[in-house]
ZAKEFI-42785 format. One record per atom (N, C-alpha, C): x, y negated, z. Coordinates in steps of 0.001 Angstrom, whole numbers, plus 500000, padded with zeros to 6 digits. Layout:
<gumis>
XYZ ...
</gumis>
This chain:
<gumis>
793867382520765416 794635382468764167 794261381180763413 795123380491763585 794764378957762276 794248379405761042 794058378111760580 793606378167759013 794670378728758009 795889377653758396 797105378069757961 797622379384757307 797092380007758619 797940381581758470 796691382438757827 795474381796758241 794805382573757452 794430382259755769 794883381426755325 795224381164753773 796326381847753677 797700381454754487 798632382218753784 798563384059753523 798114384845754963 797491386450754546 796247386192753573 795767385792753389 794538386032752210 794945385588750847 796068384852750137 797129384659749381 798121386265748992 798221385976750474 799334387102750174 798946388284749953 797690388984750345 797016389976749934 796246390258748565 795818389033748086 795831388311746650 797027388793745802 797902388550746007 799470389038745478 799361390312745476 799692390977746728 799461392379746147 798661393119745575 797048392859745268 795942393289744585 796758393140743260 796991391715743430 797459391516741989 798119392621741044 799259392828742162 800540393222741804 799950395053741569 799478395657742825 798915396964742560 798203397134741146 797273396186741349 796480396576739731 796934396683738515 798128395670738535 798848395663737176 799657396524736974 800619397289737806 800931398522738345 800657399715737330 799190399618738492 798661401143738196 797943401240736919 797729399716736435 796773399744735131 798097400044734014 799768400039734017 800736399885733211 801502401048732779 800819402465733734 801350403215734094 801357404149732635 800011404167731850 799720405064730384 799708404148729346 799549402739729187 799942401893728579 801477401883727961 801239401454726377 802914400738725723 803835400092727338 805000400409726777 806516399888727748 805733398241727275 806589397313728434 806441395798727832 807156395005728839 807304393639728849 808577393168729817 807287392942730769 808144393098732487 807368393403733519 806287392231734148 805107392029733679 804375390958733659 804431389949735420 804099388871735700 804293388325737066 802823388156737607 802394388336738905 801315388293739133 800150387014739053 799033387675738499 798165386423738305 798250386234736974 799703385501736419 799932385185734997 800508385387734031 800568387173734270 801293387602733486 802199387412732694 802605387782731237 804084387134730873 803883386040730259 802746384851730358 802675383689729402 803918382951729718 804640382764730915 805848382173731125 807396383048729773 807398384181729988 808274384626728931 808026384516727644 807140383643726737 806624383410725507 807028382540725499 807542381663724142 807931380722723580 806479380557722797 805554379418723606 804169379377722959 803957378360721929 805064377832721570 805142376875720367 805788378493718850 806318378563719044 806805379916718260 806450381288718808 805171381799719203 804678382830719411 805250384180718745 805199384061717360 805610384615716513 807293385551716733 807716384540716642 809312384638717151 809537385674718006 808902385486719047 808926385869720464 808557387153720508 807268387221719888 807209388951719454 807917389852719073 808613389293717666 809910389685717487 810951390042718002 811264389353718667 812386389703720036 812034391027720847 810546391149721412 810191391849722292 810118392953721290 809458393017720599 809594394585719420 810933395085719296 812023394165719386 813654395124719386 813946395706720531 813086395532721707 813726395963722886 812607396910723472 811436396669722881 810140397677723414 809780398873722252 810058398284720906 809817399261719807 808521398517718885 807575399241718038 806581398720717262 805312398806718111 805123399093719305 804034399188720249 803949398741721724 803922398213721745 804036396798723428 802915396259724066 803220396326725401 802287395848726063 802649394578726626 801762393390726499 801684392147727185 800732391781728186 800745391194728837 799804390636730137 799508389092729940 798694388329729396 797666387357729391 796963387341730224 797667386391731356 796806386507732651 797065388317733339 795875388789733972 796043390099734303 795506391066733436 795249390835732341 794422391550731391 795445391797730112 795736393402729790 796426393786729015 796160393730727488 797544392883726831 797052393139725313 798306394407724434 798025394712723855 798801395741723328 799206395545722141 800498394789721668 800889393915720134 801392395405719492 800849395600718044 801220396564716996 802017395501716301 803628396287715898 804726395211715581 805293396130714124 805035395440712542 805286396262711987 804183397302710797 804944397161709831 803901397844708500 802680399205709171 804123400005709566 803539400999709592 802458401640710882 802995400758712347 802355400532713010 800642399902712771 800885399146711909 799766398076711805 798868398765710659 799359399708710102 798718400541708906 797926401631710058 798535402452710419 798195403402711328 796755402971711891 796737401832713124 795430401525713481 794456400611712898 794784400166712009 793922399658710609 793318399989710456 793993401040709578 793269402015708352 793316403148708360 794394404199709257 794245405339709784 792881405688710820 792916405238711677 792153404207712814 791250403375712855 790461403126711916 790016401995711568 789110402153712543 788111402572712600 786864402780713550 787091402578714608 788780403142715601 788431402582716702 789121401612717007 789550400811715898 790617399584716213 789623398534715663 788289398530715410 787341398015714945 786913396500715571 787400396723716920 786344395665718040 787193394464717644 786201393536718456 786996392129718149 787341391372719696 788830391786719828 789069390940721027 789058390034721498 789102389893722842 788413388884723513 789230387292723236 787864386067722940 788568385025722519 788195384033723892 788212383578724863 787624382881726088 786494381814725872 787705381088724994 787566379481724678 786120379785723878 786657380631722596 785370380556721451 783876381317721734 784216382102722723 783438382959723285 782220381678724520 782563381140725249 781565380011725379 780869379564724387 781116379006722833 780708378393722270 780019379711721158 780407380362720745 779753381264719780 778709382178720156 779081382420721886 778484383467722673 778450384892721977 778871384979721105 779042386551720730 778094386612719396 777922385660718707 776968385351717605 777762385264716137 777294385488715138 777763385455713750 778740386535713494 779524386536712810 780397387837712086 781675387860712570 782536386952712810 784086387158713189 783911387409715050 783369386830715793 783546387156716943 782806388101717921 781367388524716817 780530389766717439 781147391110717667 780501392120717734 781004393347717902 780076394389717690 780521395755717550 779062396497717716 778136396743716724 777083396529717245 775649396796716008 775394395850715301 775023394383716157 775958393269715676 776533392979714727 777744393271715091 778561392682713555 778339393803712380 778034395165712717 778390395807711993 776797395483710419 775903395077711515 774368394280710772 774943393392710020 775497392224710749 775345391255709723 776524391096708510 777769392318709280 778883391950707948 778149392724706964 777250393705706973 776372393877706137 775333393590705067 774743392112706316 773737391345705914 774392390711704521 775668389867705762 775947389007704836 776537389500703862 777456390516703448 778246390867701927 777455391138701131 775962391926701215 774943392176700124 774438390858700087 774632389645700932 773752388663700259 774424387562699340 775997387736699829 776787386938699127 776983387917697574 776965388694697457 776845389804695913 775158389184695632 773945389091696335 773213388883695819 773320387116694995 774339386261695609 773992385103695768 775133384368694363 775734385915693883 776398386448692675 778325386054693068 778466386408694085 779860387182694448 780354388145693452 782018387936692868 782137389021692290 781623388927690756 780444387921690563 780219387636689361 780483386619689031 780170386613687520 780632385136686428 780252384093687407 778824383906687691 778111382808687992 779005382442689434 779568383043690200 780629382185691278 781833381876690828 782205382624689625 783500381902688539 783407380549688120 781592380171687576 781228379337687282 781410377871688350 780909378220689479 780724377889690244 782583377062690925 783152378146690950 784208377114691013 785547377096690258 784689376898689278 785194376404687560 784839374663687587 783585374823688270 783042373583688207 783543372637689483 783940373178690507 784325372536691799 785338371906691287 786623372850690654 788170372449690283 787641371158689353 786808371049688458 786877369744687668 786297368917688323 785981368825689721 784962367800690250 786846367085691067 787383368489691505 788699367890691881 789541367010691347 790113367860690464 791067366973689389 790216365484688911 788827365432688886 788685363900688926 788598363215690002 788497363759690899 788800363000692265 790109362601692460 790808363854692135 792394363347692055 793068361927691240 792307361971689872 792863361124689223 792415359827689722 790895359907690313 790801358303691333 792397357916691584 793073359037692237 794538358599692937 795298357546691915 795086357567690977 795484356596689748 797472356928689866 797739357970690105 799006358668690680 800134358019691842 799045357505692754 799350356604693798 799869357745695139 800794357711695629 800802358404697036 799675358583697602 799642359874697866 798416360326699038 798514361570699741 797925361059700682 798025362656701459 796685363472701017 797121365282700467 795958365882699665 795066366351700752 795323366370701952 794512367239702676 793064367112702835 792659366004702704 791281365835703087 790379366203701485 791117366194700408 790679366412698599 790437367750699181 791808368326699849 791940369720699010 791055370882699655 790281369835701714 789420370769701830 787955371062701562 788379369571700858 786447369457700402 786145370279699314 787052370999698342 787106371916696990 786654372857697873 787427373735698536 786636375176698815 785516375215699743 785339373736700900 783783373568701129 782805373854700494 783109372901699404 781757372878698298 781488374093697707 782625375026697668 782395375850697154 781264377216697792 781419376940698866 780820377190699981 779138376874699991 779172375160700068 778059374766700211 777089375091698894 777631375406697740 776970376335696494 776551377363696575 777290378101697215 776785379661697254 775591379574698127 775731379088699509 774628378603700756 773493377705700285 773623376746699767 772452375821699650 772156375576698545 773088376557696916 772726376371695684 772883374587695642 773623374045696420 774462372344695808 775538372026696204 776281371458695832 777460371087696033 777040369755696412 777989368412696949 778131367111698050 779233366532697003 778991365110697017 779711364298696564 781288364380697556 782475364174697169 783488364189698471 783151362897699198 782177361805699055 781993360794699587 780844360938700430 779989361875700630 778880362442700906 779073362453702769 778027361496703351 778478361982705122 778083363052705568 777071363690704934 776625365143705335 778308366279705016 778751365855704306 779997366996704060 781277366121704614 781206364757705349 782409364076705766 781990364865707673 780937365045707798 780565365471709197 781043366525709051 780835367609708348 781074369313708293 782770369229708356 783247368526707855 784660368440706959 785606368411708648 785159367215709235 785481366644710431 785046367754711591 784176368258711703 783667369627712863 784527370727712667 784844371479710814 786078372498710534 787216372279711103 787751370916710442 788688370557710892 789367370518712656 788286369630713836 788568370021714785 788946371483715396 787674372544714743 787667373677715653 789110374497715111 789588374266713523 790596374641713514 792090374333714696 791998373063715182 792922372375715837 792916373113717131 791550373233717438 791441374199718494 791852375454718225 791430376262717691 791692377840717584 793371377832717319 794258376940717026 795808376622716540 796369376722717733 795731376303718886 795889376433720591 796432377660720670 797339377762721588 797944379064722337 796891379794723297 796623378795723920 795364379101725277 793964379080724827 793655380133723561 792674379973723467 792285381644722869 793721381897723310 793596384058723327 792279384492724164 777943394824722985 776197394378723095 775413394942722557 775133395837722717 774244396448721874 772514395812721815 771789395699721088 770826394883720523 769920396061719892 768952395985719754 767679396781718687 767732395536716939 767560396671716162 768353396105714885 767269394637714794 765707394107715071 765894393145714698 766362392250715360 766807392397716419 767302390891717108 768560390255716443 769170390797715972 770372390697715126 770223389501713946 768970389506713416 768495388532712500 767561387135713027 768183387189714432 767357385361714745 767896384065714167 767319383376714249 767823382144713513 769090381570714100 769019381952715259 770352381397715972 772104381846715573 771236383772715287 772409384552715015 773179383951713287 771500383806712428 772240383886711401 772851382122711307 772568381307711862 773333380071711442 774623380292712471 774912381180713369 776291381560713237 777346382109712693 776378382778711221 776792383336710611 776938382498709652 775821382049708877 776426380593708182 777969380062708428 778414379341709529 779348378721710086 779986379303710087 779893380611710547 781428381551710160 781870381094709044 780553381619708316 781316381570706179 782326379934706005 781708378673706714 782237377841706039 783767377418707136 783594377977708679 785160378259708807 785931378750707904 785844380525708080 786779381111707477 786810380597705680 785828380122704842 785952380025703635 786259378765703202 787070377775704529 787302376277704226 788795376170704415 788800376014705896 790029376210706435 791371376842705897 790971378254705653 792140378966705683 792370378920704296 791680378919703011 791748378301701769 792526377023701298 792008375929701896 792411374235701826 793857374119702525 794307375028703472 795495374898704321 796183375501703346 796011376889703248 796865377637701671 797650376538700381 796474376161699904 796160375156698968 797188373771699247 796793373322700381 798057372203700416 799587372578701137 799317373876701708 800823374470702054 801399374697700620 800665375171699810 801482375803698138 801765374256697315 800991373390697260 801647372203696476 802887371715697700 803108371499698287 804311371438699016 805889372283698815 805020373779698689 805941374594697846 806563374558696456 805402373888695826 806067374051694202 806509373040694309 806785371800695407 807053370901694931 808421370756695373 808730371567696571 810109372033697188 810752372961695991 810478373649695276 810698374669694025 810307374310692738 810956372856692181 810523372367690875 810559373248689866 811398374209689842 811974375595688652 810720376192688861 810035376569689816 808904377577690090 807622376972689110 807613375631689696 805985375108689065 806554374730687305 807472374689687117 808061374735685452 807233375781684849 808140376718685795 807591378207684666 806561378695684825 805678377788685864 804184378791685965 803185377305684782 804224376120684870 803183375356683923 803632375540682284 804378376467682280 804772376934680779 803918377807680565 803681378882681828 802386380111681371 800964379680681138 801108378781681898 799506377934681651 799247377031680240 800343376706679753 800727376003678480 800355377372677533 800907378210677712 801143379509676730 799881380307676467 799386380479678052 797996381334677917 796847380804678065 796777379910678611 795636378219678281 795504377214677808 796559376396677476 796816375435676980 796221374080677799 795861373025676972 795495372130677165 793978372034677332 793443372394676992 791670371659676456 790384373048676855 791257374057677500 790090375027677942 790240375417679267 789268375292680505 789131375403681350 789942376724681826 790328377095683214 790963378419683175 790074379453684019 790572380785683963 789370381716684218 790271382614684707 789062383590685262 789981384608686149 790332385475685075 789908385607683721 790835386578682923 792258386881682598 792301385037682374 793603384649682503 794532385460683158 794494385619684336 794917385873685709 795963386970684996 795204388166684151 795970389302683941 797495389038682804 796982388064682205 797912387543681524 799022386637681962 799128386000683338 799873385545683724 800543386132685128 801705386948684764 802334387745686382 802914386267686741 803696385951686397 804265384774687260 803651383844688082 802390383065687812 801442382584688263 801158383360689455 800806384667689062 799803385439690168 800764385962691154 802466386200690903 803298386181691324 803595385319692399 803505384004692035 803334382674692900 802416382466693724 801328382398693252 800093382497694120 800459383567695960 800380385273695085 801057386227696117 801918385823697204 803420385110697004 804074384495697218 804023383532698576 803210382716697446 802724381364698522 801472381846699752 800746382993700117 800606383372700722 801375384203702140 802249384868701113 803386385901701905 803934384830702495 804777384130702248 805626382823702462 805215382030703876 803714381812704013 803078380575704365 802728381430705714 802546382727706009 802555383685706892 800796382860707730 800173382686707070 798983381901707717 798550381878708972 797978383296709242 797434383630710283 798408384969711026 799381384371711439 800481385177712141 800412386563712430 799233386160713863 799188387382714709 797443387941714428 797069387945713724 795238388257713088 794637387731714168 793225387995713712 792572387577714836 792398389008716100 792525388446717109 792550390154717715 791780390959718141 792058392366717807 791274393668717431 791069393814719199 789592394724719107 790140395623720391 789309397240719697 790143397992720805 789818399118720679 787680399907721198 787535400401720123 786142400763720823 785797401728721882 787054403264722167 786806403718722891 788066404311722826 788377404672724307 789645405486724848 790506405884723454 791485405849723294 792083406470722255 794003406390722954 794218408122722016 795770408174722471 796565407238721152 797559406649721044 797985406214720174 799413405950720169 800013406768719588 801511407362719145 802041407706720937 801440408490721610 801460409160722484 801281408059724166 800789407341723630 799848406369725002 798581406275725049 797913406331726147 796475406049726004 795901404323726318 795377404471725158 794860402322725126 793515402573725610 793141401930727226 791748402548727098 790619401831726480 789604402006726654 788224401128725698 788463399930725944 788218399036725007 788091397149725435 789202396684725771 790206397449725302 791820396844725298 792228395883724124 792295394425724725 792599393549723171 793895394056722452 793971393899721079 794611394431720207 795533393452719640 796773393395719509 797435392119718912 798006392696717386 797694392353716114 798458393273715137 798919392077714514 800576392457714348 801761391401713814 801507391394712442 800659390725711935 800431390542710149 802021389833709766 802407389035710549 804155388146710486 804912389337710293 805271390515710999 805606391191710589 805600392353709633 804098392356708898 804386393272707660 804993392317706547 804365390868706552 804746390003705285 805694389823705426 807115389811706687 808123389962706131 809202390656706162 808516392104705877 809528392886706423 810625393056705452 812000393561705848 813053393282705013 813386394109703772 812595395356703785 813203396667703510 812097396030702218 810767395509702369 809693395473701293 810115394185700486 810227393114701032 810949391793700886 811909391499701119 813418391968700060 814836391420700233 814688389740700469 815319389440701844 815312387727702263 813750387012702060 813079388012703064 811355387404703317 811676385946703698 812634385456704298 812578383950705302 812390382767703466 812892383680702184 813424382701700883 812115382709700242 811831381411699910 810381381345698711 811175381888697325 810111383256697304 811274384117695913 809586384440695205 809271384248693938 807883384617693279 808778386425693029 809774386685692926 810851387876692394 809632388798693491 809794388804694818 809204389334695705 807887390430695272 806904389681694155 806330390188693350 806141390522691918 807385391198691500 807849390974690157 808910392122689935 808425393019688850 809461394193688246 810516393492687775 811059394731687435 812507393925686282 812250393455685298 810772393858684207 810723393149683598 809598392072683613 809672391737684818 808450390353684470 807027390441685076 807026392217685039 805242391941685138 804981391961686344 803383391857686710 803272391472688405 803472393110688992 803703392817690313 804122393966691235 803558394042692493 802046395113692765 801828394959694034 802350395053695139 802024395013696396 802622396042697356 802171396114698647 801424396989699095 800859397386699956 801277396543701277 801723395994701575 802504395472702885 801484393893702784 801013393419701418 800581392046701404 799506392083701851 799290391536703171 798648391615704596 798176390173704415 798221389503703727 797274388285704482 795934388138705085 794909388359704042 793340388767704656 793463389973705830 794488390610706285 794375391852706886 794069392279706316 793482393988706791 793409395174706600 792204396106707091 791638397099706967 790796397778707379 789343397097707337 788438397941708326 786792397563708934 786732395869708708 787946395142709343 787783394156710055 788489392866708847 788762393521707732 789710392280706728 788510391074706647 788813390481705956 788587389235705395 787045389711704443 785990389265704618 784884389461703974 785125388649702759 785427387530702573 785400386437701642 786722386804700883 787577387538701160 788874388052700125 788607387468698735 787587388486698300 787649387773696398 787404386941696319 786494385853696745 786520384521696690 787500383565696981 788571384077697891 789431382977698590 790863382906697161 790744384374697088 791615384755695730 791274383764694296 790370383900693953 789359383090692701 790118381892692988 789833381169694271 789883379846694118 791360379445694091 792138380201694798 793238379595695048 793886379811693546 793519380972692353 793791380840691162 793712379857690262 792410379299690349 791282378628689544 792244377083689687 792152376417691040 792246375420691449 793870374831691609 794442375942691629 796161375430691782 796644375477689581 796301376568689266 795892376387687634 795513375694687181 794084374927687531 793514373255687175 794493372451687271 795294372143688774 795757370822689062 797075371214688203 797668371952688189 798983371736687295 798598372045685816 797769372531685405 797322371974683903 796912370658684019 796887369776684752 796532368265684554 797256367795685462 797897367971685775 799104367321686739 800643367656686761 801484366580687020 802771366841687313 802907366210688825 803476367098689828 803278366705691107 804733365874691816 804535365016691915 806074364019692175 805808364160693392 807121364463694273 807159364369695437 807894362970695853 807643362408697399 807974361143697504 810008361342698080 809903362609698435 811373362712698965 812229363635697674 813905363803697749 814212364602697195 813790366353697677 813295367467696347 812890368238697031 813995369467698035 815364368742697904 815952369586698854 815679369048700424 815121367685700692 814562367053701876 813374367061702311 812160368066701920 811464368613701461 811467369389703053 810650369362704186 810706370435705384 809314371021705042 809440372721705252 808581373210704322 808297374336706255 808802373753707127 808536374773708529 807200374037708940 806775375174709064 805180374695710365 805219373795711368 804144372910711221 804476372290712547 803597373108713731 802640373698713449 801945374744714409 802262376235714004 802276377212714689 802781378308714524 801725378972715573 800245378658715991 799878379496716300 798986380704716100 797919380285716214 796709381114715617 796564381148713942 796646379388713681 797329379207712374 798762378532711885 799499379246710861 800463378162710426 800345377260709744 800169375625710304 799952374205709254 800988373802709057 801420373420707864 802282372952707014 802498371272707873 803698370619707539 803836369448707931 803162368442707220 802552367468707967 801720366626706617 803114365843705904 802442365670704263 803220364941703230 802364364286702826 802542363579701975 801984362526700447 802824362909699232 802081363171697936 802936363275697028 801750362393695776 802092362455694839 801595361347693456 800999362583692753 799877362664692311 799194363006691030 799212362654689942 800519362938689057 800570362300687767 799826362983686627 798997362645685895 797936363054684876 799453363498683797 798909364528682985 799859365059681907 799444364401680973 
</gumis>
């Protein structure tokens, strides 16, 4: 028997392993379109618009689907109520954190977003009592970036209201804010110790934006030095990135929606004025503002598809069984815009969060940080700032855009892991 033929039967028997396993593994699993061997359905994805694509497949499979990434099954929850159910109904066993390849070399299973287990369940521990100790939640981190926003707005006015692109200003604000709570100092924005950090966020974001990039322990090992400066680094990912991107996706917005930033710089005129710093008290006094803010989150759909869950142990779920260590896909794109909660989710409307008469209007569906065990640790902080700091710059700024704002393209140019706004330049004009 040649070589020939014996590659081609050892191929071809390859194929059918393939094909059997995926089979028999599909059989108690969500319906889903019929994956191809080896590489499952990454060919039927539109991996520039991921998002999209889900969509499609939820009208023809329902709010619970199975996909194949490679030969390994993920199971997308499509939908409020779906995504409520194993959240927060569920929480415990929709708890795990699915498998990431790429980040998983480099993190090895260390710090808070990509651990699992005893693990994470230690240090999201560690860390939330230490960030409350480190005065989370209190004045003194109000303070804190009370003081960042004025370090901004004079950085800004360097701009002498010259064209610029904000991105690199706008991520050094919630860095620092960062590097305060952690090292009790804040960095000049000229500083190479925070131009290095700035430049390392930045890449790994570019990475994790990638399509192709989808333990139990005795309690002290959990606290080595290794673990916790992965934990560190978590904080200043998640508390840089996804903040500073917000931040320059929303001046893009108000600047596409001149009527919008009018009436939120009339409330700031009305309930702050000129000459006193702004505060989270404020906040209650201004629905429109906080309206906007809401908004420009819902709108900006950040982090599409969450980061993904897996299940901790066997569980039936709306009459399928997902077994243990099954990655979890939950459509956050689809609670923020669902139609029935948000008349015309695709329209930047502040209305979205807003009674008939004016005042602010929650609503359970506003999914950005996620939901459940697994939300967003840094929530109140990311909230604070994006108040504090978009309130600063338009109490001292009028934001000129360089195009007319109906020419103004306000679509993602990435749509994966995260949605980034298209880069612009606009003028910082001092009031």
């Amino acid at each position: 028997m040649g070589p020939v033929v014996v590659l081609v039967l050892g191929l071809s028997c390859l194929l059918l392993f393939s094909i059997w396993r995926q089979n028999s593994g599909r059989r108690k699993l969500p319906p889903g379109p019929i994956p191809f061997p080896v590489i499952g359905n990454i060919l039927q994805l539109d991996i520039k618009d991921i998002t999209k694509s889900l969509t499609n497949l939820a009208k023809v499979y329902g709010p619970v689907f199975t996909l194949y990434f490679g030969m390994k099954p993920t199971v997308v929850l499509y939908g409020y109520e779906a995504v409520k159910e194993a959240l927060i109904v569920h929480g415990e066993e929709f708890s795990g954190r699915g498998r990431f390849p790429l980040i998983e070399k480099v993190s090895k299973g260390l710090g808070i977003i990509f651990s699992n287990g005893h693990r994470w369940k230690e240090l999201r521990r560690f860390t939330l009592m230490t960030l409350r100790n480190f005065g989370m939640g209190k004045r003194s981190i109000e303070e804190r970036v009370q003081e960042e926003a004025h370090c901004l707005v004079e950085e800004l006015r360097k701009t002498n209201g010259s064209p610029c692109d904000p991105t690199f200003i706008l991520g050094c604000a919630p860095c620092n804010v960062i590097c305060s709570i952690v090292f009790q100092n804040r960095f000049d924005y000229k500083d190479q110790n925070l131009l290095n950090l700035m430049e390392k966020l930045n890449d790994n974001a570019k990475i994790l934006s990638s399509p192709w990039t989808q333990k139990n322990h005795k309690e002290p090992l959990e606290f080595t030095k290794e673990n916790l400066i992965a934990a560190a680094f978590d904080l200043f990912g998640a508390g840089t990135e996804t903040t500073s991107t917000t931040l320059r996706y929303g001046l893009l917005l108000l600047m596409k929606h001149p009527h919008v930033t009018a009436k939120v710089k009339e409330e700031i005129h009305c309930v702050i004025g000129r000459h006193r710093s702004p505060c989270m008290q404020d906040r209650s006094q201004m629905p429109y503002t906080d309206a906007v803010i809401h908004e420009i989150q819902r709108y900006i759909d950040l982090v599409p598809m969450n980061l993904p869950h897996a299940v901790t142990r066997d569980i039936k779920f709306r009459g399928f069984l997902i077994p243990k260590g099954t990655t979890i896909l939950t459509s956050l794109s689809s609670v923020l815009n669902d139609h029935k909660e948000f008349p015309n989710p695709e329209t930047f409307d502040p209305g979205h969060f807003l009674d008939k008469s004016g005042n602010f209007k929650k609503s359970d569906y506003f999914m950005p940080f996620s939901s459940g065990k697994r939300m967003c640790a840094g929530e109140g902080l990311a909230r604070m700032e994006l108040f504090l700091f978009l309130t600063t710059i338009l109490q001292n700024f009028n934001l000129k855009a360089l195009l007319d704002p109906q020419d103004l393209d306000t679509r993602p140019v990435v749509n994966g892991f995260v949605s980034v706004p298209p880069p612009y330049q606009l003028c910082f004009l001092p009031v």
